[in-house]
Structures are given as structure tokens and as C-alpha cells.
LUMFI-748750 format. One record per residue (C-alpha): residue number from 1; x, y, z. Coordinates in steps of 0.05 Angstrom, whole numbers. Layout:
N
[NUM; [X; Y; Z]]
...
This chain:
315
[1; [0; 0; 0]]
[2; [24; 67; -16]]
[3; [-3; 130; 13]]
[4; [-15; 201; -20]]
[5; [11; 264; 2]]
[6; [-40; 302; 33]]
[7; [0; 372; 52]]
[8; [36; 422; -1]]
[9; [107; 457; 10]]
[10; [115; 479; 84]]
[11; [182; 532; 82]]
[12; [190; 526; 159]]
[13; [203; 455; 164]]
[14; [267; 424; 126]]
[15; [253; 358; 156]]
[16; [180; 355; 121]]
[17; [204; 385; 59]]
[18; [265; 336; 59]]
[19; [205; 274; 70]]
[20; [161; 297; 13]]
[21; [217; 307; -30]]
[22; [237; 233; -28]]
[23; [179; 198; -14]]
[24; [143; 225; -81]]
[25; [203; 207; -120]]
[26; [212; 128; -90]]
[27; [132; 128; -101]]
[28; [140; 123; -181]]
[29; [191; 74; -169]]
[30; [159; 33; -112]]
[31; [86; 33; -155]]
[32; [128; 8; -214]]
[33; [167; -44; -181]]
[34; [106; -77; -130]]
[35; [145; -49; -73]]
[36; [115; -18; -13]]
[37; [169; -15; 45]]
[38; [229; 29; 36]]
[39; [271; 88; 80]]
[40; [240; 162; 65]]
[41; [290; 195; 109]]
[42; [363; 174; 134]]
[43; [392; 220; 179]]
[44; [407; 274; 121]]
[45; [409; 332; 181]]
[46; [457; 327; 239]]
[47; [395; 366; 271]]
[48; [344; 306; 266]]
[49; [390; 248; 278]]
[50; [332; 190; 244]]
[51; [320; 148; 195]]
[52; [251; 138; 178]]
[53; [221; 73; 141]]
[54; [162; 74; 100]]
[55; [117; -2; 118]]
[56; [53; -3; 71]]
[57; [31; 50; 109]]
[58; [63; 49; 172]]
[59; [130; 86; 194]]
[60; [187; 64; 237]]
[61; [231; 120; 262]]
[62; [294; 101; 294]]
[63; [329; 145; 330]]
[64; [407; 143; 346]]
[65; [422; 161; 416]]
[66; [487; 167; 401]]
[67; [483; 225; 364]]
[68; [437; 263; 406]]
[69; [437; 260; 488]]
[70; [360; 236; 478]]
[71; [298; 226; 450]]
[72; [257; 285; 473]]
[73; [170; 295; 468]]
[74; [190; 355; 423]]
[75; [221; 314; 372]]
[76; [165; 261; 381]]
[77; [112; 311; 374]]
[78; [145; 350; 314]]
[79; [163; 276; 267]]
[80; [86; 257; 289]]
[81; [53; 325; 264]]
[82; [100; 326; 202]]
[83; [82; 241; 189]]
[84; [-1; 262; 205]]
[85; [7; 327; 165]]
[86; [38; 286; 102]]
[87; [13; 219; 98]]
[88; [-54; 238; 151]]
[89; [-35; 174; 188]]
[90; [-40; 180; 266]]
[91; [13; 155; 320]]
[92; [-15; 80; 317]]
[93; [12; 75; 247]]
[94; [79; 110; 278]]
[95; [139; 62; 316]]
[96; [197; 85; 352]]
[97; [261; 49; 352]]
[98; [333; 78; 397]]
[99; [398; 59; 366]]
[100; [445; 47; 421]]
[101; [516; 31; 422]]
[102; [511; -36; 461]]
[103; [570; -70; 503]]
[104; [602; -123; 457]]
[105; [568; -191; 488]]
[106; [502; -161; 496]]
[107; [440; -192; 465]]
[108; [373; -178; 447]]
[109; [314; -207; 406]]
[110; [247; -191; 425]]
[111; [234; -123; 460]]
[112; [155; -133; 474]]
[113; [93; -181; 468]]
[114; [40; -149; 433]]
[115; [57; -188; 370]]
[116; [30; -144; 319]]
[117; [53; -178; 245]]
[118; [37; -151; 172]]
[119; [47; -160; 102]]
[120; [91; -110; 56]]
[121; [113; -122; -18]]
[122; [189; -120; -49]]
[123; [192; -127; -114]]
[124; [118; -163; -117]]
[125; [142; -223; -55]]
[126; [105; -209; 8]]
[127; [143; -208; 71]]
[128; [111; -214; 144]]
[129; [140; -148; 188]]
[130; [129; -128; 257]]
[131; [148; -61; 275]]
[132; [135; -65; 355]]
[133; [163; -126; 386]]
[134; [231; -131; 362]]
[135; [296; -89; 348]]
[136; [297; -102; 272]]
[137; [233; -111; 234]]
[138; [245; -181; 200]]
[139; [266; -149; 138]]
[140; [333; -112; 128]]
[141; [317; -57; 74]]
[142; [391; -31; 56]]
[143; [396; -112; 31]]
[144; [336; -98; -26]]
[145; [384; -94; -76]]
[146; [422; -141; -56]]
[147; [364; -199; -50]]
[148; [356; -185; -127]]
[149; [423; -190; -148]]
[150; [423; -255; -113]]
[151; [351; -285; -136]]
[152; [366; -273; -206]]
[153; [427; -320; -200]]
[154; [403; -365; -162]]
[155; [341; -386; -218]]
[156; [345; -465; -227]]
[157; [392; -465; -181]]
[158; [413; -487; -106]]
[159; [424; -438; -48]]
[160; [447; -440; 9]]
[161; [429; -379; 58]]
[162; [473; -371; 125]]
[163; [456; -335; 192]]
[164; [388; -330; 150]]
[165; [344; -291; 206]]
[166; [270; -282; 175]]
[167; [299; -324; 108]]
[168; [282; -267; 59]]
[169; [344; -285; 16]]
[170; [316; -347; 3]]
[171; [244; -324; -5]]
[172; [264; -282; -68]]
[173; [313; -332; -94]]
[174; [254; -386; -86]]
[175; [199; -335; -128]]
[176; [244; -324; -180]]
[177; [261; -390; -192]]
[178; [309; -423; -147]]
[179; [306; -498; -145]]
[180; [325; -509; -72]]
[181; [345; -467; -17]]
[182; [368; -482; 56]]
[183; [362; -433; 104]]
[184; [405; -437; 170]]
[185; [398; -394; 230]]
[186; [400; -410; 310]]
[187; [332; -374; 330]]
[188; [275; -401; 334]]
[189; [241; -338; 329]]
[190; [269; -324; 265]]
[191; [276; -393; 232]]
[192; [193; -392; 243]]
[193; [185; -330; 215]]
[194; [224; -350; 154]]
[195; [174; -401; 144]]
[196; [117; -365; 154]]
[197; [147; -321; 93]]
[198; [153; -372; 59]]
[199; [77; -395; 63]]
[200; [54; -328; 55]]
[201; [79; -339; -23]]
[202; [50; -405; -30]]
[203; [125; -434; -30]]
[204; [130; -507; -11]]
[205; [172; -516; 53]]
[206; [201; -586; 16]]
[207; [236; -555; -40]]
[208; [254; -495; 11]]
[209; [289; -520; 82]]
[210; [295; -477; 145]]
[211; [340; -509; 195]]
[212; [362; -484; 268]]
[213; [430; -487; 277]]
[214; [498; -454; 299]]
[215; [520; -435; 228]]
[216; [596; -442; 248]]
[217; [580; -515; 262]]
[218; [535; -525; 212]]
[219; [580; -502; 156]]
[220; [641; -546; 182]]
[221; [594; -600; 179]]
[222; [556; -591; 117]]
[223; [568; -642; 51]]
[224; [518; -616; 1]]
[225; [540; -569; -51]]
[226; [498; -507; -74]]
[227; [508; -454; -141]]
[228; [490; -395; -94]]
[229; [517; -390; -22]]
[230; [492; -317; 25]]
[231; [533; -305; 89]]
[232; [508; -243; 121]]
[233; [528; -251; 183]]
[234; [514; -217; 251]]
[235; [578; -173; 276]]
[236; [569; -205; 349]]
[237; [531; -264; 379]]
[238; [529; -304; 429]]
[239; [477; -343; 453]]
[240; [476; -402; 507]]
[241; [467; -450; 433]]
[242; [530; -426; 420]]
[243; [598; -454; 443]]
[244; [628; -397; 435]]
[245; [621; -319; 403]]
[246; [618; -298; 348]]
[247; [655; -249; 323]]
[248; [655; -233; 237]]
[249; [721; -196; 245]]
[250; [754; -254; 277]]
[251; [713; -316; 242]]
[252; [697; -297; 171]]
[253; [762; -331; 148]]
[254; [741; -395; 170]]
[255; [666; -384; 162]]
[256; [684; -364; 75]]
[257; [734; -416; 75]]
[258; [691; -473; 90]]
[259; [624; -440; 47]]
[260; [676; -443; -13]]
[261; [685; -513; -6]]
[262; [615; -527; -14]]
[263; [603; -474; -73]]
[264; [598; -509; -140]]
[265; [647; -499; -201]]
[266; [621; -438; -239]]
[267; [579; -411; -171]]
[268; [575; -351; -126]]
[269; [590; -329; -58]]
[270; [555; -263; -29]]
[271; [601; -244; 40]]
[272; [559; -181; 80]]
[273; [571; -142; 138]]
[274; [555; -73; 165]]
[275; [611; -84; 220]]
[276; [628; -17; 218]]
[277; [711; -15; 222]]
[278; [711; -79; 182]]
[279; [782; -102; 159]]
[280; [774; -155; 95]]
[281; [834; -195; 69]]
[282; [834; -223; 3]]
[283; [898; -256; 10]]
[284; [865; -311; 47]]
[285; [820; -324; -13]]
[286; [875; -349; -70]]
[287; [838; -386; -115]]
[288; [780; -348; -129]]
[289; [760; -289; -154]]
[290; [733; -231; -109]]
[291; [695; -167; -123]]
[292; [667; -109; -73]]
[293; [603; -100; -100]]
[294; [574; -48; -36]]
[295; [559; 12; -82]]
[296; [518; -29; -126]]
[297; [480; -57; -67]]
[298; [464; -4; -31]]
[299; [396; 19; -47]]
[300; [385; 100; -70]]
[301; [341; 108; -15]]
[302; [387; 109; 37]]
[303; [437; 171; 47]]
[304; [486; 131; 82]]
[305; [522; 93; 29]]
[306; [563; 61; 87]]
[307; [503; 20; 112]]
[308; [537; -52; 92]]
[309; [597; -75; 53]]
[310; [588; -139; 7]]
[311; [628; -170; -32]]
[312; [624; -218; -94]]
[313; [662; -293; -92]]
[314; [673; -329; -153]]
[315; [702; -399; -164]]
């Protein structure tokens, strides 16, 4: 679902200006690619330290803490009368989300219990979201391009998809054509969320796998080959499945070194991370061929072009 702008030009209020601005020019995009969920503001004033994503409908503003002491009712009030002035949407269509720096072994997953799931559209595949109960949404937006590239190479093919949260990887490779997939993650939470977007696009759970494990064990262990391998890893973890934490600065080596045993002759590797101060060596990597591929990866929509890095393995 896409809304309509409601309110002309406003002079006083860069912020609104700066919203309408984008969100009419993604519109023509997002109406001609089936897409309803994208960012419409991404911290482009040190003065309103946000990002704000656009959910068929609904917004999710995340603040950063760390830019700004805190999160005060003025700035509350002022996004909400901008959001209700644009869109005409009131504050139950509106969630608020604090980016914190957080110590290095601390985890989180679900944040409250009202469980409040619903449908948005990339590129035509439905994906279930829930803005309220969790830190991230269940669908990583700066990866949209990046899901493409992906499905489009993975048609009547095999994929593999590590540290897979929600699976949407998968999902995308699977509607445009993939022959198999495997999704691996350790949550629970996640793993059945995958599958529930995978039934939400009449995808048989056969032909598509969702497993829960450690990926670090899982790829040591692992026999079956695949034509598409995803690793887009957490930067931390650790969770009492775990034996030990994971870190992607200190374990991608191992974790690309065993994926690229498993990758077929003529097949391709996709390595992620938005680790920011991320140190990649491609000395360790000999007999392939390797390719950055961030700036084509990271979606227009988003001001920070710095979101993720990804790179491009080839056998």
C-alpha cells in the first residue's frame, strides 16, 4: 500500500520538505516495481538524527542516541505532526526504535509481546514485518538490492542462505526461480518466521528447508554443494546455543573458507557485513576471484552509502 501526500510545500520545516521530497520520487519507483516498504528519510540533518522507514503505510523512526543526548517529546511531537500532516496517518501507524551503542556480548531479540505482524511487498514477494516487538523488523531494507542481485542467480539453481534470520534471501531466490534453498539460523524466532514467509507466497517448505543451527557448526559440517551460497552474518553473537562468540572480524576466514568448499564450479559467494571498522583480506582467498560489490547494493534510498559492505566470490 502506498499512501498520498495530503499537505503542499511547508518553508519552515526542512525535515518535512526533505520527506516529501523523497517519498514522491521512490513512489514512481515503488508503484512500478510492487514495492511498498522502503527508508524516506536517513539521517540527512545532523539536527534530526533519524531514519525513517516507510511499511505499507506504517513508519518506523529510529532514533540514534548516540548522536543526540535523547529522544525528547519535542522531537516526538514535531516527526508525528509532520508524518499526520503528510501521509494523515496517526501515532498508531507511527513506531519508535533507539539505536544504542551496546557493550560487545550483549544480546537482544524480542523487546515486547503485543505481537503485531503484517504484510509489505518487495519487488511483488510479500514479507511478514512487525514493527513493535523486536529491534529489527524481519526485513533488512539496505539488503533490497542485494536480495535481487542474488535471486536472479540463483534461478534453477541451489542456495544456500547462512545466519538467514527471517529467510528473505531465500524467499526471493525461491519466487524467481530457485530450485532449492536451505536456510540456516539459530533462532527459533526467526527460523519460524522465515517459514511463515515462505507460506505467505505459496512456497513449498520441501523444495525450501529452514533449519536451526549454529552456522559455524553447521558449515564445518555440511556435505551438500549449492550454485548460490549468502553469508550475512551478525557482527556479534552469542547465545547459550553457541559454544562460543561470534565475532565476523575474527571468524569470517574460517566461516568463507569452508562455504567455498561447498560452492559449485562456476557458482557464487555473497560475503555481507555492516561491521562498521571492518578489515577484509583477500589474500586468504587465493583461488578465487573476489569483487566489492557495496555501491551497487546499496539501495538509493538510503543517504548513508556506508550501511553494509558486500562482496562478490567467484570460483
Amino acid at each position: 500500500m502506498l499512501l498520498a501526500i495530503v499537505d503542499g510545500e511547508d518553508k519552515s520545516s526542512p525535515l518535512k520538505n526533505c520527506i516529501r521530497k523523497k517519498y514522491r520520487h521512490l513512489r514512481k519507483w515503488a508503484k512500478r516495481t510492487k514495492t511498498d516498504c522502503f527508508r524516506i528519510y536517513d539521517r540527512d540533518s545532523k539536527e534530526y538524527p533519524l531514519a525513517i522507514d516507510y511499511y505499507a503505510g506504517h513508519f518506523c523512526v529510529h532514533f540514534f542516541s548516540y548522536q543526540r543526548d535523547e529522544l525528547t517529546d519535542a522531537l516526538k511531537n514535531e516527526v508525528h505532526a509532520i508524518l499526520w500532516a503528510l501521509f494523515g496517518v496517526t501515532e498508531s501507524s507511527i513506531f519508535w526504535r533507539s539505536r544504542i551503542k551496546r557493550q560487545r556480548t550483549e544480546q537482544y531479540e524480542k523487546v515486547g509481546k503485543v505481537g503485531t505482524f503484517f504484510t509489505v511487498q518487495e519487488y511483488g514477494v510479500q514479507f511478514k514485518v512487525n514493527l513493535q516487538d523486536y529491534l529489527d523488523t524481519g526485513l533488512f531494507l539496505d539488503h533490497r538490492e542485494t536480495r535481487q542481485r542474488v535471486a536472479k542467480l540463483a534461478k534453477g539453481k541451489r542456495l544456500l542462505n547462512l545466519f538467514a534470520y527471517t529467510c528473505s534471501f531465500s524467499v526471493q531466490a525461491a519466487m524467481k526461480g530457485a530450485t532449492y534453498t536451505k536456510s540456516v539460523d539459530l533462532s527459533n524466532t526467526y527460523t519460524a518466521w522465515g517459514k511463515e514467509n515462505f507460506r505467505v507466497n505459496a512456497l513449498s517448505l520441501a523444495d525450501h528447508e529452514v533449519i536451526v543451527a549454529d552456522c559455524l557448526q553447521f558449515i564445518e559440517q555440511e556435505q551438500d554443494s549449492y550454485d548460490v551460497i549468502v553469508i550475512d552474518p551478525p557482527t556479534l553473537s552469542r547465545s547459550k546455543k553457541m559454544e562460543q562468540m561470534f565475532d565476523v572480524q575474527q571468524d569470517y576466514i574460517f566461516l568463507i573458507t569452508q562455504a567455498l568448499r561447498l560452492l559449485r564450479a562456476e557458482g557464487v559467494l555473497f560475503f555481507s557485513t555492516n561491521a562498521r571498522g571492518f578489515t577484509f583480506d583477500s589474500s586468504y582467498f587465493k583461488n578465487c576471484f573476489i569483487e566489492e560489490i557495496s555501491e551497487k547494493t546499496v539501495p538509493e534510498d538510503f543517504h548513508n552509502k556506508k550501511i553494509h559492505r558486500c562482496w562478490e566470490f567467484r570460483l
